[in-house]
C-alpha positions in Angstrom: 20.4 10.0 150.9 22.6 10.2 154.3 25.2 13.3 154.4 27.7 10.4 154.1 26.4 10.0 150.5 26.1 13.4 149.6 30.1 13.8 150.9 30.9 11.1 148.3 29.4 12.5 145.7 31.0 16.0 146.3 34.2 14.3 146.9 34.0 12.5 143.4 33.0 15.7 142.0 35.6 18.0 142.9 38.2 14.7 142.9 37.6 12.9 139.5 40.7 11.3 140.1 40.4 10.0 143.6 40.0 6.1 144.0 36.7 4.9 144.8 37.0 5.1 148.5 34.0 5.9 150.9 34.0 8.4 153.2 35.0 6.8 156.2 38.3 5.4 154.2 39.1 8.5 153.3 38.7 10.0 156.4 41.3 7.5 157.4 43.8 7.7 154.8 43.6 11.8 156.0 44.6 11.1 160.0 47.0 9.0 158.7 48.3 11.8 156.8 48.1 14.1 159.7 50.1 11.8 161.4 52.8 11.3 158.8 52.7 15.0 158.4 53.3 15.5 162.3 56.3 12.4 162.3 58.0 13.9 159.3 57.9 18.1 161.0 59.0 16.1 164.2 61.8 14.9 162.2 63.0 17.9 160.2 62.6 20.0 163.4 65.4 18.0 165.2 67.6 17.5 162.1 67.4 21.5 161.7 68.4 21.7 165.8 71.4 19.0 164.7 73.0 20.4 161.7 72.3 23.9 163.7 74.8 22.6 166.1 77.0 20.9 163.8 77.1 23.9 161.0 77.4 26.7 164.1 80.7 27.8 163.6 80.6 28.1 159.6 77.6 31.5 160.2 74.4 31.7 159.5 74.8 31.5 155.8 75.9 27.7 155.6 73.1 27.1 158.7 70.0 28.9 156.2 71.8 26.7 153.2 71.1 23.6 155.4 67.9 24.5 157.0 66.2 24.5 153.0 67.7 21.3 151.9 65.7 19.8 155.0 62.8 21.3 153.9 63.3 20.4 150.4 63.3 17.1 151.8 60.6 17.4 153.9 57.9 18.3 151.2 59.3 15.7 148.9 58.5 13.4 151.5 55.4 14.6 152.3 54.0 14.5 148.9 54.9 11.1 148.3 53.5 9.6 151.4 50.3 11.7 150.4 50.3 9.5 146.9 50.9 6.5 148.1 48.6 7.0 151.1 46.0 8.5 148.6 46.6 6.1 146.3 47.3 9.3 143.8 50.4 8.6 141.2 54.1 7.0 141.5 55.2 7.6 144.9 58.7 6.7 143.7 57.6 9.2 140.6 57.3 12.1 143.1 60.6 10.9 145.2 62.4 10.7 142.2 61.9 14.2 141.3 62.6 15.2 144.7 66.1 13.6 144.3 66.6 15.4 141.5 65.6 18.8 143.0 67.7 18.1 145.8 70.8 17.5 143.6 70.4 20.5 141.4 70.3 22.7 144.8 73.5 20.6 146.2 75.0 22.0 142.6 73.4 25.4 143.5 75.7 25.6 146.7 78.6 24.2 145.2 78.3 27.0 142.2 77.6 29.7 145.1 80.9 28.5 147.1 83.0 28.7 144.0 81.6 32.3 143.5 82.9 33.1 147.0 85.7 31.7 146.9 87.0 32.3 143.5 85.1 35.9 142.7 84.1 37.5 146.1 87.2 36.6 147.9 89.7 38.2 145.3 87.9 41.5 145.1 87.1 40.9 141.9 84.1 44.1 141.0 80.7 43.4 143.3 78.6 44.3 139.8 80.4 41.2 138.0 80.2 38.9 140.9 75.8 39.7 140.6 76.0 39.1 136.9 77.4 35.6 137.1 75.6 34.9 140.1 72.5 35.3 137.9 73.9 33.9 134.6 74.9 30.6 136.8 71.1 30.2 138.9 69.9 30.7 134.9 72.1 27.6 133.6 70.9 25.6 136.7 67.6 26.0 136.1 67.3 25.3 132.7 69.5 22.2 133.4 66.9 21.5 136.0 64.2 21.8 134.1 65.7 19.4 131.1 66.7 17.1 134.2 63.1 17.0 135.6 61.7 17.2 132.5 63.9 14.7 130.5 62.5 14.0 126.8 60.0 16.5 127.5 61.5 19.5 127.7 60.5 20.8 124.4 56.8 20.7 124.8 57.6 22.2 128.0 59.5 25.0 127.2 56.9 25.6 124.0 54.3 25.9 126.5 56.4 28.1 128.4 57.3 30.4 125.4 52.9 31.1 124.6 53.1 31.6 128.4 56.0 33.9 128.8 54.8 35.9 125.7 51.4 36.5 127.5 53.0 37.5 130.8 55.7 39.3 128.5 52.4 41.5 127.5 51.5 41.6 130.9 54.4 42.8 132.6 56.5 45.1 130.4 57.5 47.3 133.3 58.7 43.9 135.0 60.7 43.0 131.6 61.8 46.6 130.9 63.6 46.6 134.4 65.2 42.9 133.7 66.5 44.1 131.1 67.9 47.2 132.3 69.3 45.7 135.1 71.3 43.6 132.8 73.0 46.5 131.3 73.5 48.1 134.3 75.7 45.0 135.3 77.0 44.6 132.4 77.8 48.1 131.6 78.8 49.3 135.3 78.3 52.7 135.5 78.8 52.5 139.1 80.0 49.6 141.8 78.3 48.7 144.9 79.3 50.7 147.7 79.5 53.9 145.1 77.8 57.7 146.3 75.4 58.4 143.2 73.0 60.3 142.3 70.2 59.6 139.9 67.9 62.6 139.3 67.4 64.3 142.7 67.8 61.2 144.8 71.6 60.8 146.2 72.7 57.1 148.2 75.1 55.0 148.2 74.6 51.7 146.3 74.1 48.7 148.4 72.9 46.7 146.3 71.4 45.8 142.2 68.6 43.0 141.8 67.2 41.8 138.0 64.4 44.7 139.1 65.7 47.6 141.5 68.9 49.0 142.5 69.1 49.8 146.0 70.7 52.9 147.5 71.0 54.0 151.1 70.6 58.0 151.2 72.0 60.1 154.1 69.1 60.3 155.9 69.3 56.6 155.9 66.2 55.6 153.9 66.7 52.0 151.4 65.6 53.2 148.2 64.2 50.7 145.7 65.4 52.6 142.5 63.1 50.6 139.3 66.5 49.5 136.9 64.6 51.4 134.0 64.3 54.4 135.5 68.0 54.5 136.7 69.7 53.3 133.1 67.6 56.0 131.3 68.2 59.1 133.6 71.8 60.4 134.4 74.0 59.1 137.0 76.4 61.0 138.6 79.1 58.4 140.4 80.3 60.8 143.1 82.6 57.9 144.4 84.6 57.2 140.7 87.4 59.3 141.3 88.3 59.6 145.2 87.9 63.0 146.3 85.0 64.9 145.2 85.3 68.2 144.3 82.0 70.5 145.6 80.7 73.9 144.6 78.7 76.5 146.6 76.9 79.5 145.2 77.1 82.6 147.1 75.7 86.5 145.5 77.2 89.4 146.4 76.0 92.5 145.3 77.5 94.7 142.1 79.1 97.4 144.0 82.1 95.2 146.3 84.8 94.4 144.2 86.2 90.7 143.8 89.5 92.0 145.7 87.3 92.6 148.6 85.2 89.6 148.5 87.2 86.9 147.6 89.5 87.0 150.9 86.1 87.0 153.5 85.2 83.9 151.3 88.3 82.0 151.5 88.9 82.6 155.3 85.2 80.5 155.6 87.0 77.3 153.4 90.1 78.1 155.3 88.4 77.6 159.0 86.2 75.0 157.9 87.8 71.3 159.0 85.9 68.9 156.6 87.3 70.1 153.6 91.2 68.7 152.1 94.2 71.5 151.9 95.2 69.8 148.8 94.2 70.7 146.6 93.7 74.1 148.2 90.0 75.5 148.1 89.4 78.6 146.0 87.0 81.4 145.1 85.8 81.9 141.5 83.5 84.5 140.0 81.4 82.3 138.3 78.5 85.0 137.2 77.5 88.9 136.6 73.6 87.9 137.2 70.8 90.0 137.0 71.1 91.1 140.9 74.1 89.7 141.9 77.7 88.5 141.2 77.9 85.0 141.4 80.3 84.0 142.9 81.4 79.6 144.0 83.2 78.6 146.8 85.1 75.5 145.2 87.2 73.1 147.4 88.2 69.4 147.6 86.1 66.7 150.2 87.7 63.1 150.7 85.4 59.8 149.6 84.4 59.3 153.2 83.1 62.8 153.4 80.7 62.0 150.3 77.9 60.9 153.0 78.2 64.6 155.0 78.0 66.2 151.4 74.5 68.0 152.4 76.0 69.1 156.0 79.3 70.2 154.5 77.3 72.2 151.9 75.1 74.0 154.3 78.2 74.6 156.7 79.7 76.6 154.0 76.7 78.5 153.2 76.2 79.5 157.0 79.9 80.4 157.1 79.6 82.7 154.1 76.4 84.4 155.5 78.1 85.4 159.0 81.6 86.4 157.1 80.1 88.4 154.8 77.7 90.1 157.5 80.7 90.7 159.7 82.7 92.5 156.7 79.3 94.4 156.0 79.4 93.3 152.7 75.7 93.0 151.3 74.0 89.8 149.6 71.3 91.6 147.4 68.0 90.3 146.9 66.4 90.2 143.2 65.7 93.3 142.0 64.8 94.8 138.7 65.6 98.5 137.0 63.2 99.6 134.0 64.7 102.0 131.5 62.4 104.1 129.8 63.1 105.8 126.0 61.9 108.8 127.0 61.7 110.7 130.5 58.4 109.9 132.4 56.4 113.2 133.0 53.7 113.1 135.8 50.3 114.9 135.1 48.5 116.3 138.3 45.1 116.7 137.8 43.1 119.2 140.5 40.6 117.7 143.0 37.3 119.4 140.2 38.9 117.6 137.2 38.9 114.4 139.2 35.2 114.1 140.0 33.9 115.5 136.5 36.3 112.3 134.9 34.4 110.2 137.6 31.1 111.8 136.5 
C-alpha cells in the first residue's frame, strides 16, 4: 500500500463525513482554501483601513464596533467557502446564519447607542446603566438563539439546561458571584466612582462586572474584588455623603489633664491645610484605657481628599507626636500595676542556708 493510500484511509477515518475524494483532490480543494482564505484577509484588511478612515472622527469606540462586524463577516465567509469547497453542508446554510448573526449584532449596537444616548448621557446612576446593559445583551441573545435556532429552540435550550446544571455543579463560585453581582446592581450600595472599603481593602470603584467589582486603591493597584465576597462583608461608602468625617487616636498619659491637652491637640488640626474649617475640627476624650487616656482628634476632609485619607491620617499623627513632645506632655507606653491583698514580705536567706537547700 503507497503512503498515498495509507493518507486516505486516515483521512476517512478521522473524516467519516468527507466525500470520497483522493488525496491529491483534497490536497487541492486545501490550496484553494488557502487561497480563498488569503483573498478574503486581503479583503477585510482594506475594508478595516476604509471604514478606519471613514469612522475616524466618531473615536475609537464606533472604529472597534466596525472592525468586528468585518470580522463577523469574514468567518462567515470563510466557512462557507470551506463547505462548498469541501463539499461539507449548505453553503447558503452557513451564510444564512451568518446573516443572522450579523443582524442580531447590528441590533446589539443600536441597543448600546440607545443606552448612551438615553441612560449614560443624562447621568442617570453608572450601577443602573450596567444592569440594563446586561439585562438587554441577555434578551439579544436569547432572541438570537430562537432566531438561529428557529423551531428548535426547545431541544436546544433542554440540552442547554442538563448542561448548565452540570456546569452549575461545577462552578458554584462562578454562579455565587453572578448572582451577587446582581444584587449589588440592583441593590446599589455604592456607585461607580465611590471611595469604599470592603474589609481592609479601600479604592475607589471603577467599575462592577457579573463576577468582580473593580476598585482602584491609593496606591494605585486595580483590584478584582470576587462579587460574593464584597455583598457578604461590610462596605463602608466613604463617598455617600460629601465630606467625610475622620478620627485619629492619640494616648496621653493619666496624670495631664484634658484642659492641658486638648489645646496642643487642636493647634495640630488648626495648622494642618487638608482638613475643612467647617465644620470646625475638635478634640474628644474618647477613653480612660488601661495606660492611657484616649483621646481622637475628629475633623471634616472634602470628597476629593478621600484618596489622601492615609496621608492626611499619618500627618496628624506626626503632628500630635511633635506638639505633644514640644509641650513635654508624655504618651505612656502599656504598662501594668499588680495589687496584692496583703503586703509582700521579702525572706533573706544567709549564704549556709543557701547551699544546704541546694544540697
Amino acid at each position: 500500500m503507497s503512503v498515498l493510500d495509507y493518507l486516505q484511509d486516515a483521512l476517512s477515518a478521522l473524516f467519516p463525513a468527507l466525500p470520497e475524494l483522493r488525496v491529491e483532490e483534497l490536497l487541492g480543494r486545501g490550496i484553494a482554501l488557502l487561497l480563498y482564505a488569503l483573498l478574503l484577509y486581503l479583503l477585510r484588511v482594506v475594508l478595516r483601513k476604509l471604514s478606519d478612515l471613514a469612522f475616524n472622527r466618531f473615536g475609537s469606540r464606533v472604529r472597534r464596533a466596525v472592525a468586528w462586524l468585518w470580522n463577523l463577516l469574514f468567518w462567515t465567509a470563510l466557512f462557507a467557502g470551506a463547505a462548498a469547497i469541501f463539499r461539507l453542508g449548505k453553503p447558503e446554510a452557513i451564510l444564512l446564519v451568518g446573516l443572522k448573526l450579523t443582524v442580531a449584532y447590528l441590533v446589539w449596537l443600536l441597543a448600546e447607542a440607545a443606552i448612551e444616548v438615553y441612560l449614560v448621557r443624562r447621568g442617570v446612576d453608572a450601577n443602573l446603566v450596567v444592569l440594563t446593559r446586561y439585562l438587554v445583551l441577555v434578551l439579544v441573545l436569547v432572541w438570537t438563539a430562537y432566531m438561529v435556532a428557529g423551531r428548535e429552540i426547545a431541544p436546544l435550550i433542554g440540552a442547554l439546561g442538563v448542561a448548565g446544571l452540570a456546569v452549575s455543579l461545577a462552578a458554584q463560585d462562578t454562579f455565587s458571584n453572578f448572582i451577587a453581582g446582581v444584587v449589588l446592581l440592583a441593590d446599589r450600595p455604592f456607585r461607580i466612582g465611590d471611595w469604599i472599603r470592603v474589609g481592609d481593602k479601600l479604592g475607589r470603584v471603577e467599575g462592577i462586572t457579573l463576577r468582580t467589582t473593580r476598585i482602584r486603591t491609593p496606591d494605585n493597584e486595580l483590584l478584582a474584588l470576587p462579587n460574593a465576597k464584597v455583598a457578604g462583608d461590610e462596605i463602608q461608602n466613604l463617598s455617600a455623603g460629601g465630606p467625610l468625617r475622620i478620627h485619629v487616636p492619640v494616648g496621653v498619659a493619666y496624670r495631664y489633664d484634658p484642659a492641658e491637652v486638648r489645646p496642643v491637640l487642636e493647634a495640630v488640626l488648626t495648622d494642618h491645610p487638608g482638613l475643612l474649617k467647617n465644620p470646625p475640627p475638635e478634640v474628644w476624650v474618647r477613653e480612660l484605657a488601661d495606660s492611657s487616656v484616649n483621646y481622637e482628634l475628629v475633623a471634616w476632609i472634602p470628597e476629593d481628599a478621600i484618596p489622601r485619607l492615609p496621608r492626611i491620617t499619618s500627618e496628624l499623627i506626626e503632628g500630635a507626636k511633635r506638639a505633644l513632645d514640644a509641650a513635654g506632655i508624655e504618651i505612656p507606653f502599656p504598662q501594668r500595676t499588680l495589687w496584692f491583698a496583703e503586703p509582700l514580705r521579702i525572706v533573706q536567706e544567709s549564704a549556709s542556708q543557701s547551699e544546704s537547700t541546694k544540697e
